[in-house]
SESEDREN-867455 format. One record per residue: x, y, z of N, C-alpha, C in turn. Coordinates in steps of 0.001 Angstrom, whole numbers, padded with zeros to 6 digits. Layout:
! residues N
<site <X Y Z> <X Y Z> <X Y Z>> ...
END
This chain:
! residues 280
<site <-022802 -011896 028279> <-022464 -011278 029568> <-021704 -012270 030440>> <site <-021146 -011550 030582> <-019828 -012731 032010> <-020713 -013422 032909>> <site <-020608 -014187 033786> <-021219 -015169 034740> <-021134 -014036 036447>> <site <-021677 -014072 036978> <-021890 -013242 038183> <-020667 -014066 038853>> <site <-020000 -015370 038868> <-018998 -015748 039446> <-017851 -014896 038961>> <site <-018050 -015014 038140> <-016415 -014333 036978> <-016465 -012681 037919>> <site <-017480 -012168 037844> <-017581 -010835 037901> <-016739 -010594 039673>> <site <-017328 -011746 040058> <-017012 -011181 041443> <-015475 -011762 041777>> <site <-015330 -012741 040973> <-013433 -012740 041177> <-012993 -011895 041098>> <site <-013515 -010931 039676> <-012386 -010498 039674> <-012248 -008848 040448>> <site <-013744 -008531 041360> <-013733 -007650 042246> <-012865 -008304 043710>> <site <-012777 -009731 044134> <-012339 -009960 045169> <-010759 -010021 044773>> <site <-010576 -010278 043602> <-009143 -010204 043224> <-008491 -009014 043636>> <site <-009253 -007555 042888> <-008667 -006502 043361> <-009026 -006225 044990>> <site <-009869 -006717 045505> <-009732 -006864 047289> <-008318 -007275 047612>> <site <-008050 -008244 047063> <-006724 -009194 047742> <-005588 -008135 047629>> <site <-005637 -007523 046540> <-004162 -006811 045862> <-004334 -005605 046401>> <site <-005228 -005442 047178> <-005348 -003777 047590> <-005180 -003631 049257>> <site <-004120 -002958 049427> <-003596 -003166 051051> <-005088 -002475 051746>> <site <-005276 -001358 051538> <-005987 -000300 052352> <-007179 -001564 052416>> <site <-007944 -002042 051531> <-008910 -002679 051819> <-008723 -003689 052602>> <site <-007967 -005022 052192> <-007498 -006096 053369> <-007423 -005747 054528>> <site <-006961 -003913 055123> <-006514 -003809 056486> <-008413 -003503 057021>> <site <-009211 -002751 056141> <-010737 -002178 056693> <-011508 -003466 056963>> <site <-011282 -004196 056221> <-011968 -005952 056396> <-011667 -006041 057460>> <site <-010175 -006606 057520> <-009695 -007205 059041> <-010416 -006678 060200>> <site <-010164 -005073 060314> <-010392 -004060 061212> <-012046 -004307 061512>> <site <-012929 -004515 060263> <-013777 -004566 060546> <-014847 -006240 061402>> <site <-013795 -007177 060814> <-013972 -008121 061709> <-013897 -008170 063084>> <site <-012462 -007342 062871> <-011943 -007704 064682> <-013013 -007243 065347>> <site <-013228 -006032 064664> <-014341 -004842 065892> <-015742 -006180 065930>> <site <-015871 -006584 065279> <-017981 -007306 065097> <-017152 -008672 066101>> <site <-016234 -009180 066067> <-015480 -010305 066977> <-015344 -009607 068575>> <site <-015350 -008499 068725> <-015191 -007774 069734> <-016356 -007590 070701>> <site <-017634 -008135 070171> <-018578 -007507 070653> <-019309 -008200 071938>> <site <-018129 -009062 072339> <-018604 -009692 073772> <-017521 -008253 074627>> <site <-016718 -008350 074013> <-016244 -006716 075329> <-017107 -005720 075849>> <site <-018218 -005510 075185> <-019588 -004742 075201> <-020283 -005008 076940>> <site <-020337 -006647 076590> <-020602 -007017 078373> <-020284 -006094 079421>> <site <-018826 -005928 079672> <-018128 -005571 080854> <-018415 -004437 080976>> <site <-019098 -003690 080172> <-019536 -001632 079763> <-020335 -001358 081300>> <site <-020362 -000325 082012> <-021005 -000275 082719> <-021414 001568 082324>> <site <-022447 001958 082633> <-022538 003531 083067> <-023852 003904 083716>> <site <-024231 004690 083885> <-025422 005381 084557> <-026549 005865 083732>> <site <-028069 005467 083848> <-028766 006235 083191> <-029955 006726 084330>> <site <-029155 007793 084696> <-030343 008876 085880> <-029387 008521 086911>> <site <-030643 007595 087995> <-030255 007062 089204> <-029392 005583 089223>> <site <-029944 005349 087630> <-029840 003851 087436> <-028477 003284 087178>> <site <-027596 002810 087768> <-026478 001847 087533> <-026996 000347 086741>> <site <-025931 000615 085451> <-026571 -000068 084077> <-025177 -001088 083858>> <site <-025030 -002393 084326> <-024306 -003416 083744> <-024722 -004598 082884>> <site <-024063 -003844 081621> <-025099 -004232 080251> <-025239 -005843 080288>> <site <-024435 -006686 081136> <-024124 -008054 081268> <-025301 -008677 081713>> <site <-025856 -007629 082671> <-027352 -008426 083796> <-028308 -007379 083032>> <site <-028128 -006844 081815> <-029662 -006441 081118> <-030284 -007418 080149>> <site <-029054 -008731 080057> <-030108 -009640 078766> <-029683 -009262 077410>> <site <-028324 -008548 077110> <-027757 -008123 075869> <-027977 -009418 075368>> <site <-027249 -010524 075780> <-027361 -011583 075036> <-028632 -013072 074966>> <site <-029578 -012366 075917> <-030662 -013283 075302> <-031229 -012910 074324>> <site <-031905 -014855 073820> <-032359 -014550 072585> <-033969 -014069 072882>> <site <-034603 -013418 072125> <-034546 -013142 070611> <-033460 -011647 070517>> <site <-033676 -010856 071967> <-032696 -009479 071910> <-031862 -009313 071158>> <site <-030740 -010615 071481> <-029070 -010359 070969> <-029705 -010179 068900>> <site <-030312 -010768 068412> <-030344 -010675 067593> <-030344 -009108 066561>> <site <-031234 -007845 067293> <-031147 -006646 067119> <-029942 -006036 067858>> <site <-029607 -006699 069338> <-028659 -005971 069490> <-027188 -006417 068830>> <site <-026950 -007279 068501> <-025627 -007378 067793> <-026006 -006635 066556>> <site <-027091 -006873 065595> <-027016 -006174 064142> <-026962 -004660 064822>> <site <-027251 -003888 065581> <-027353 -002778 065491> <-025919 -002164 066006>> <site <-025125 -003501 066754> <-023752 -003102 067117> <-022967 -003303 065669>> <site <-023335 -004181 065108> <-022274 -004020 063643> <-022990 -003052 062629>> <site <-023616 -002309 062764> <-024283 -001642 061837> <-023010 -000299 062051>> <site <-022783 000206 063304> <-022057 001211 063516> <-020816 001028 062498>> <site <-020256 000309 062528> <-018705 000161 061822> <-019031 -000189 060598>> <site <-019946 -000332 059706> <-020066 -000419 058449> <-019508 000634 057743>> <site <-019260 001666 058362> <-018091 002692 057021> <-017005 002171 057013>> <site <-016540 000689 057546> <-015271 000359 057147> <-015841 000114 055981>> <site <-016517 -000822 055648> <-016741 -001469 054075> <-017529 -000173 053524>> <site <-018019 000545 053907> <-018342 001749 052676> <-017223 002275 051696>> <site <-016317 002484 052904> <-014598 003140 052341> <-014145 002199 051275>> <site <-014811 000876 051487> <-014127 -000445 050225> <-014574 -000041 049289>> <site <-015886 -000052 049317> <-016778 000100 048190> <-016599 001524 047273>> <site <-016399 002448 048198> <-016019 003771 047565> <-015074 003847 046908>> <site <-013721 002996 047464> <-012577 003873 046967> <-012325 002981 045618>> <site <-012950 001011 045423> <-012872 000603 044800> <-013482 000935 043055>> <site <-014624 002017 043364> <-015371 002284 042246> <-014421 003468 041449>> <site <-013739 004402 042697> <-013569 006107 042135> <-011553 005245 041645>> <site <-011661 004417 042196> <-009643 003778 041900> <-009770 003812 040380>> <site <-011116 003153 039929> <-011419 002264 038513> <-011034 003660 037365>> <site <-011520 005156 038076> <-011154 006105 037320> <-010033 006480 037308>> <site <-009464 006878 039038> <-008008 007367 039441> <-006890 006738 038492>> <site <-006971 005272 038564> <-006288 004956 037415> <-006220 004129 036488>> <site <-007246 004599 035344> <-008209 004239 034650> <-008109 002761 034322>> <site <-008544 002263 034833> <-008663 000817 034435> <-010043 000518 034284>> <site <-011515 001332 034589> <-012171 001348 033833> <-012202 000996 032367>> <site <-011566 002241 031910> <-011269 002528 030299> <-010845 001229 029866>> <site <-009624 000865 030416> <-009054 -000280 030288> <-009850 -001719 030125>> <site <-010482 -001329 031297> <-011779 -003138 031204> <-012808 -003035 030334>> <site <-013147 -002024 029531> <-014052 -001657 028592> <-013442 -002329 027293>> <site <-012517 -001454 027654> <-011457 -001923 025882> <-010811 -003327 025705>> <site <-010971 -003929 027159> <-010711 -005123 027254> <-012245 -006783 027259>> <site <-013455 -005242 026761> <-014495 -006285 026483> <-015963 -005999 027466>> <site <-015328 -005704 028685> <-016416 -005553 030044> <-016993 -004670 029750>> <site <-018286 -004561 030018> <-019817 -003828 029423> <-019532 -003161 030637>> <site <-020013 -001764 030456> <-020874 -001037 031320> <-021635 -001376 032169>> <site <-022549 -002108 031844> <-023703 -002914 032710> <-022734 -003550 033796>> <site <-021759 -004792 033092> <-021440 -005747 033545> <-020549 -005481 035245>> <site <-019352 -004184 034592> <-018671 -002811 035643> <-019841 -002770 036567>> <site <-020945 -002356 036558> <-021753 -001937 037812> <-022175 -002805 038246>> <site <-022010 -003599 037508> <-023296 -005051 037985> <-021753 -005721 038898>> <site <-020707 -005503 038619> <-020032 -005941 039406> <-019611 -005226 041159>> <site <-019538 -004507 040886> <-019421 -003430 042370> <-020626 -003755 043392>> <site <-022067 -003680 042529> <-023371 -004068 043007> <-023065 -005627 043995>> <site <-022783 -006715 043214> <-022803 -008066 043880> <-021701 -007718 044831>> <site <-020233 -007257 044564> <-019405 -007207 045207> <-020115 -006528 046721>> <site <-020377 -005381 046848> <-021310 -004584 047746> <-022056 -006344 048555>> <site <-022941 -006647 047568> <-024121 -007399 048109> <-023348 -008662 048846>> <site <-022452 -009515 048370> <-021510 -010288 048937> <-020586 -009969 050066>> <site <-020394 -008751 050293> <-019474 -008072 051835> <-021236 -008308 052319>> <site <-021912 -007560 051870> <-023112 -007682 053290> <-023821 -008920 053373>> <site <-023962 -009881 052802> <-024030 -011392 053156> <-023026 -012135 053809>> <site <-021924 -011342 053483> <-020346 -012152 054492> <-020546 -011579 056248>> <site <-021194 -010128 056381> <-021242 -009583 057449> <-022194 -009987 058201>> <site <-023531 -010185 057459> <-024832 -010897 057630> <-024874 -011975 058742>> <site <-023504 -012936 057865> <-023318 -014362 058445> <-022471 -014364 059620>> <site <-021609 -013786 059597> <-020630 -013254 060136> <-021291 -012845 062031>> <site <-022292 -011722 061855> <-023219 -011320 062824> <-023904 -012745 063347>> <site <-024625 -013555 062361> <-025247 -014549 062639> <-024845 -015667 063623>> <site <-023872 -016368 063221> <-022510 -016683 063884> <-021910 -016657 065459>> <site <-021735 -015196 065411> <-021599 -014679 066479> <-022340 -014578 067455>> <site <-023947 -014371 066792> <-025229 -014068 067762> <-025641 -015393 068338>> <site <-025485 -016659 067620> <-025856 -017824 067987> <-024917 -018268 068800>> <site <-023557 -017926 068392> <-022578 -018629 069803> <-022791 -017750 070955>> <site <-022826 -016575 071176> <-023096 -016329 072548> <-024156 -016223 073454>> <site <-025434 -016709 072287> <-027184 -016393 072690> <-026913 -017943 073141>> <site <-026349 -018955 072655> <-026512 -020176 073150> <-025335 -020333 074476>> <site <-024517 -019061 074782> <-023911 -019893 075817> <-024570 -018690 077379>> <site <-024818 -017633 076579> <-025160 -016433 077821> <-026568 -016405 078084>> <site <-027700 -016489 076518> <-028952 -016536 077511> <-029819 -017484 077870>> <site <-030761 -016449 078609> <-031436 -017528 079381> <-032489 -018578 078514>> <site <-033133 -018319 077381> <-033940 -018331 076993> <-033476 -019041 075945>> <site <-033318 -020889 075642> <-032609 -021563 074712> <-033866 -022399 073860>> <site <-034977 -022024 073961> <-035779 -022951 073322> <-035817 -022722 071861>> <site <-036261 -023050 070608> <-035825 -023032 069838> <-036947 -021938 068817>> <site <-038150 -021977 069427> <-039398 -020824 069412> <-038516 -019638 069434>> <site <-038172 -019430 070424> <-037747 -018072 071292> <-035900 -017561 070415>> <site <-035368 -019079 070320> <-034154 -018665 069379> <-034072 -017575 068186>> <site <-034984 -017938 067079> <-035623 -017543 066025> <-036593 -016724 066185>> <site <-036954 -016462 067086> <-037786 -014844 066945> <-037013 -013810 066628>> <site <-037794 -012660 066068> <-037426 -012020 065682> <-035759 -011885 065143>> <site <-035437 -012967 064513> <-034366 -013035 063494> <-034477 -012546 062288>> <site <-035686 -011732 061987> <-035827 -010907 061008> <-034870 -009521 061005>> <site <-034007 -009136 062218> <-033143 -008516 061977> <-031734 -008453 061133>> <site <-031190 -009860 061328> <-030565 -009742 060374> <-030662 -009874 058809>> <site <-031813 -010423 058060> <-032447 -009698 057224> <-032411 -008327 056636>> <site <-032675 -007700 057854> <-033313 -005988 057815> <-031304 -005452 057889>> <site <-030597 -006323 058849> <-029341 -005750 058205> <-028465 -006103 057021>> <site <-028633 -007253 056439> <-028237 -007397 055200> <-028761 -006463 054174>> <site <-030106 -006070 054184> <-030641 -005019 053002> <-030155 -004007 053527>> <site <-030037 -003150 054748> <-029362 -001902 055093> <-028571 -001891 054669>> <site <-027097 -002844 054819> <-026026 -002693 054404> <-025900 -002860 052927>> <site <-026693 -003407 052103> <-026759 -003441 050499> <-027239 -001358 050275>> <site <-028158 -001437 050974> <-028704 -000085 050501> <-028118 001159 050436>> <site <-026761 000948 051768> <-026071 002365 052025> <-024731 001912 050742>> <site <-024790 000278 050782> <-023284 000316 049877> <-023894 000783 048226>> <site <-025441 000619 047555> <-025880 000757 046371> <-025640 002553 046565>> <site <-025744 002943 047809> <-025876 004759 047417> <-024474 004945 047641>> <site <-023847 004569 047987> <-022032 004578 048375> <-021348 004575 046590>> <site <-021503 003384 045818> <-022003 003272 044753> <-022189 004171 043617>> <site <-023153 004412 043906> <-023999 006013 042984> <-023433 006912 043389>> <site <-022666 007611 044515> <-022414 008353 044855> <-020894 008281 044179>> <site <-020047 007374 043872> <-018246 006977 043527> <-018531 006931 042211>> <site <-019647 006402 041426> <-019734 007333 039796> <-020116 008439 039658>> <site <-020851 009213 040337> <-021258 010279 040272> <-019795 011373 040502>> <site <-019624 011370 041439> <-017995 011706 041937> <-016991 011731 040946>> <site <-016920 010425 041244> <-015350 010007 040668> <-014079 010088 041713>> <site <-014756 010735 043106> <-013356 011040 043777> <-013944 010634 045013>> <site <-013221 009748 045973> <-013692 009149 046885> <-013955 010417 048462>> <site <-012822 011391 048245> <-013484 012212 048999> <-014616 012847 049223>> <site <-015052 013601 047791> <-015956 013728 047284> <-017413 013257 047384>> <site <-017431 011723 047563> <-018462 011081 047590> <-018719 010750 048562>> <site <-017648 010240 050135> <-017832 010136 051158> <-018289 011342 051740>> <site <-018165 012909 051576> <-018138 014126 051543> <-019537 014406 051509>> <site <-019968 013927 050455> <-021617 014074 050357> <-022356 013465 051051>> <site <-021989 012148 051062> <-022954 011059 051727> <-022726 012022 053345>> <site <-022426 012726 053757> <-022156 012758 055171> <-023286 014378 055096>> <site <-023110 014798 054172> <-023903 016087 053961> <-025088 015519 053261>> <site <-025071 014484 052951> <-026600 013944 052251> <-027338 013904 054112>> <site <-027041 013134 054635> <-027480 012538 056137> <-027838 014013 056818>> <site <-027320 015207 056711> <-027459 016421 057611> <-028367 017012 057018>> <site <-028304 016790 055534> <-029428 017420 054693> <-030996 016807 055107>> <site <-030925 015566 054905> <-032126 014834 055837> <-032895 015244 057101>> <site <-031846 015289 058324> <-032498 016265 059302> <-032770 017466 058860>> <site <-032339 018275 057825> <-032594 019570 057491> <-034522 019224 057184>> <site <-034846 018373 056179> <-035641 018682 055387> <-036850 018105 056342>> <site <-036064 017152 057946> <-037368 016750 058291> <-037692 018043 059278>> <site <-036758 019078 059773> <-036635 020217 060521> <-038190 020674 059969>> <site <-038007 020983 058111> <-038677 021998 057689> <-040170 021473 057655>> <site <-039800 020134 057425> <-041240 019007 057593> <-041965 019916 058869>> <site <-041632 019211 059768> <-042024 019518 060689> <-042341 020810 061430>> <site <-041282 022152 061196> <-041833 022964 061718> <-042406 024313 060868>> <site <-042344 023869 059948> <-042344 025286 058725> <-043424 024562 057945>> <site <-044062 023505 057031> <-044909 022705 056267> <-046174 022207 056905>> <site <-045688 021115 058046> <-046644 020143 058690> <-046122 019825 060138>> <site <-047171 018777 060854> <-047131 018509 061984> <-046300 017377 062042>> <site <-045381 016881 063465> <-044750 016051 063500> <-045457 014297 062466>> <site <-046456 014463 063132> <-046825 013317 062494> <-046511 012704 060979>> <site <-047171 014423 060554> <-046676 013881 059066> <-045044 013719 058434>> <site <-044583 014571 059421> <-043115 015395 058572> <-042932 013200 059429>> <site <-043009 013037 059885> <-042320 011608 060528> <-042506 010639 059415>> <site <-043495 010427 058711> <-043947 010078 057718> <-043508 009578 056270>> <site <-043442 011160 056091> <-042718 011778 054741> <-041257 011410 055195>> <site <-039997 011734 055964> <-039122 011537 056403> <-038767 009981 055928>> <site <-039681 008911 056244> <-039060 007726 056081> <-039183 007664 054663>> <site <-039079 008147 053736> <-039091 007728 052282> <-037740 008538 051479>> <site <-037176 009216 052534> <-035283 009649 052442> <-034319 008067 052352>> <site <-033881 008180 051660> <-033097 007097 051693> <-032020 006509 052703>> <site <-031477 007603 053700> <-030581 007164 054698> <-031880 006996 055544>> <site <-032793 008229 055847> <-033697 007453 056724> <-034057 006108 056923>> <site <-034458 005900 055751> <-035437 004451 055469> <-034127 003531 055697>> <site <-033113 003538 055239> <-031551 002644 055725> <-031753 002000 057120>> <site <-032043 003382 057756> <-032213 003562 059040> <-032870 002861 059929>> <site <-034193 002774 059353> <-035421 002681 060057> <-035496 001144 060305>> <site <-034930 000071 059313> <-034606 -000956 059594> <-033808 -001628 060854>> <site <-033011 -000714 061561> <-031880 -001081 062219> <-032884 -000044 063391>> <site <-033934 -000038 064119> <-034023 001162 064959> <-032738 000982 066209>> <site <-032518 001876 067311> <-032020 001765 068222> <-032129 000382 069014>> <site <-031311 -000349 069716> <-032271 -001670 070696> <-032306 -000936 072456>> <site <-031264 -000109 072331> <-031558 000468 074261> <-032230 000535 074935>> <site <-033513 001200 074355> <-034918 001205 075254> <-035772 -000220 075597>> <site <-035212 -001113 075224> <-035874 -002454 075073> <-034758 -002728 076305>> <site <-033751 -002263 076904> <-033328 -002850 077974> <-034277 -003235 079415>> <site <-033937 -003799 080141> <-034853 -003541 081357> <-034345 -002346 081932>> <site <-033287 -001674 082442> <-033006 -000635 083207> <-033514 000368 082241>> <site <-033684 000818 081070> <-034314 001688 080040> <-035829 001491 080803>> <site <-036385 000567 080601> <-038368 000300 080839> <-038447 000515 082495>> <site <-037128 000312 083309> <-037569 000513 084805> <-037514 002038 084866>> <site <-036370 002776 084111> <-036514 004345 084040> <-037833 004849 083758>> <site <-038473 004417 082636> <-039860 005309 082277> <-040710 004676 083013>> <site <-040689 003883 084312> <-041971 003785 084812> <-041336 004396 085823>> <site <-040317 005103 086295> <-039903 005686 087562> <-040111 007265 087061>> <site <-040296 007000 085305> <-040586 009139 085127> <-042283 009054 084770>> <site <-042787 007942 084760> <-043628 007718 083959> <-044283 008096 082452>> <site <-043210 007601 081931> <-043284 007692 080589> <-042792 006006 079534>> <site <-043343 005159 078753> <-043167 004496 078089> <-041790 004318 077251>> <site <-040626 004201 077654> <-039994 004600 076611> <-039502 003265 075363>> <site <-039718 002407 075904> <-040213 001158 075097> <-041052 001463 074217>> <site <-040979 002258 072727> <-041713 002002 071868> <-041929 001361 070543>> <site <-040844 000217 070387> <-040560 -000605 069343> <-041667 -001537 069270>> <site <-041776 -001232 068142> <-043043 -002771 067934> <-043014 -003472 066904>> <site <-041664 -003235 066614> <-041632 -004287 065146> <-041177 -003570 063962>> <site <-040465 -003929 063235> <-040674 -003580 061493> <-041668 -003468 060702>> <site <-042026 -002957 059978> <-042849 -002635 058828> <-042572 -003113 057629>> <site <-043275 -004204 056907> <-042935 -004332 055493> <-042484 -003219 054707>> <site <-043383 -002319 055033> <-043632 -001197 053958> <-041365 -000496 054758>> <site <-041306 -000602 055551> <-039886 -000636 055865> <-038943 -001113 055126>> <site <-039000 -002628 054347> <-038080 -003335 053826> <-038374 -002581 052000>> <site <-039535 -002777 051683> <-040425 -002110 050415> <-039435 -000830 050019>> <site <-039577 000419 051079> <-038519 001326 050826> <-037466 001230 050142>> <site <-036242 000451 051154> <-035204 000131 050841> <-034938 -000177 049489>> <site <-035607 -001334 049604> <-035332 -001964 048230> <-035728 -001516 046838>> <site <-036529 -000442 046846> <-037025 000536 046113> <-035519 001422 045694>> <site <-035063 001706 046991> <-033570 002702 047038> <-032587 001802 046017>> <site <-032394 000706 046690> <-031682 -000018 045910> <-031614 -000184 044561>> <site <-033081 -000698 043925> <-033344 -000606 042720> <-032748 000666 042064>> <site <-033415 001829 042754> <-032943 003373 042004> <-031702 003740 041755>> <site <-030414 003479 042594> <-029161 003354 043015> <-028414 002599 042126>> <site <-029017 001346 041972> <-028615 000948 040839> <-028400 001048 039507>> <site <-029665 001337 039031> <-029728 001912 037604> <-029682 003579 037570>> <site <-029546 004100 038487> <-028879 005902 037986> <-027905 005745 038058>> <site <-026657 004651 038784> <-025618 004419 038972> <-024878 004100 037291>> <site <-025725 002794 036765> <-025691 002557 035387> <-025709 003409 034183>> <site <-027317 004682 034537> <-027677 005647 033145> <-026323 006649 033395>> <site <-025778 006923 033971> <-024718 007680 034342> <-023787 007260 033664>> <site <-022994 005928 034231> <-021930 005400 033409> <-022069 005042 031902>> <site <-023294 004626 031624> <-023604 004886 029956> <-023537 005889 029354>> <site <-023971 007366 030290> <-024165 008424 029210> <-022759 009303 029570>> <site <-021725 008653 030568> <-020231 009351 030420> <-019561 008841 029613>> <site <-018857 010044 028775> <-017759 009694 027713> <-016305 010037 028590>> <site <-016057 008123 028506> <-014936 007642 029173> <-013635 007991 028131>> 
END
């Protein structure tokens, strides 16, 4: 079997040679480089005049969820990589081609897989980076306790972003056509609220259908990255002015990361029994 280095040249190779992708990278940098423009945002929530600058976006431990959850949004730039790079391999078959030229089946998926896993360790760092240069120049809070708290987010976004690119993935062999597969994944996500609808009002009580729900695979994607808004102060001064809590984050759940990586695993190898049992 080839070396996991070899494999991924020669996926970043076809990165280099492929315009559409070089421009979604870029695009997708600029936007995660962008995310001190976020500061200057102002709007209203109720009575409340909200200038995200004097809510503490960028103290630490905050900035840490709130930047991953700001680059989490633009991750369909690199989905579109990942997609169009798997369904191209058919469009014009160079699959066939890298087969007959030696490359295993296995080796084909096992390459897209790292490729996938290497954009979300580049984004990972990338976020990281970013969160430390402006948590060290904007907040208040520089001790080195308080730095590293809850830096388990970017963690929780490196496996998100592996998990949606492993079903992105499964979804471009399954396919074969990048419309197709982006097509679903968007009707996979509506289907989800469908089934927690029925959870909940046709089966069982919220509690449970909430439950059952996180073991959907975009859910559970999800559940890693929750919202950070309500953790603002003008968010926590609202629900004590309606009196209601709306601060209800309390952390991640192992059994949160457990999911995922469960998805992943599965994603992977149906991705594989698939491409083994198609006659290319």
């Amino acid at each position: 079997m080839k070396s996991l280095i070899k494999l991924l040249d020669i996926e970043f190779y076809k990165v280099k040679h492929h315009k559409l992708s070089k421009i979604l990278i870029i695009a997708y940098f600029f936007l995660l480089s962008s995310i001190a423009l976020i500061a200057s945002i102002k709007f209203k929530l109720g009575n409340i005049e909200i200038y995200l600058a004097d809510q503490g976006i960028f103290n630490f431990p905050y900035i840490w969820h709130f930047n991953a959850y700001i680059a989490d949004i633009f991750t369909f730039f690199l989905a579109i990589i990942i997609v169009s790079m798997v369904t191209n391999e058919y469009t014009y078959k160079t699959l066939k081609q890298n087969l007959i030229d030696g490359l295993s089946k296995q080796e084909f998926i096992l390459s897209k897989f790292f490729f996938g896993m290497s954009l979300s360790a580049i984004a990972t760092f990338f976020v990281f980076v970013i969160s430390l240069i402006f948590g060290l120049i904007y907040s208040d809070f520089t001790s080195p306790g308080i730095i590293f708290f809850q830096i388990y987010f970017l963690p929780a976004f490196f496996l998100k972003l592996t998990g949606i690119f492993s079903f992105i993935l499964f979804l471009g062999i399954l396919f074969k056509r990048s419309a197709f597969a982006l097509g679903f994944f968007f009707v996979w996500i509506v289907l989800e609220k469908f089934f927690y609808a029925l959870f909940r009002w046709k089966f069982f009580n919220e509690e449970i259908a909430d439950k059952l729900i996180t073991f959907f695979p975009y859910t559970s994607f999800q559940n890693l990255l929750p919202q950070p808004f309500t953790r603002l102060s003008a968010a926590k001064q609202l629900g004590r002015q309606i009196g209601e809590e709306i601060d209800k984050f309390q952390g991640l759940q192992m059994s949160d990361f457990l999911i995922v990586i469960f998805w992943i695993i599965f994603f992977y190898f149906s991705s594989l029994k698939i491409l083994k049992r198609r006659d290319l």
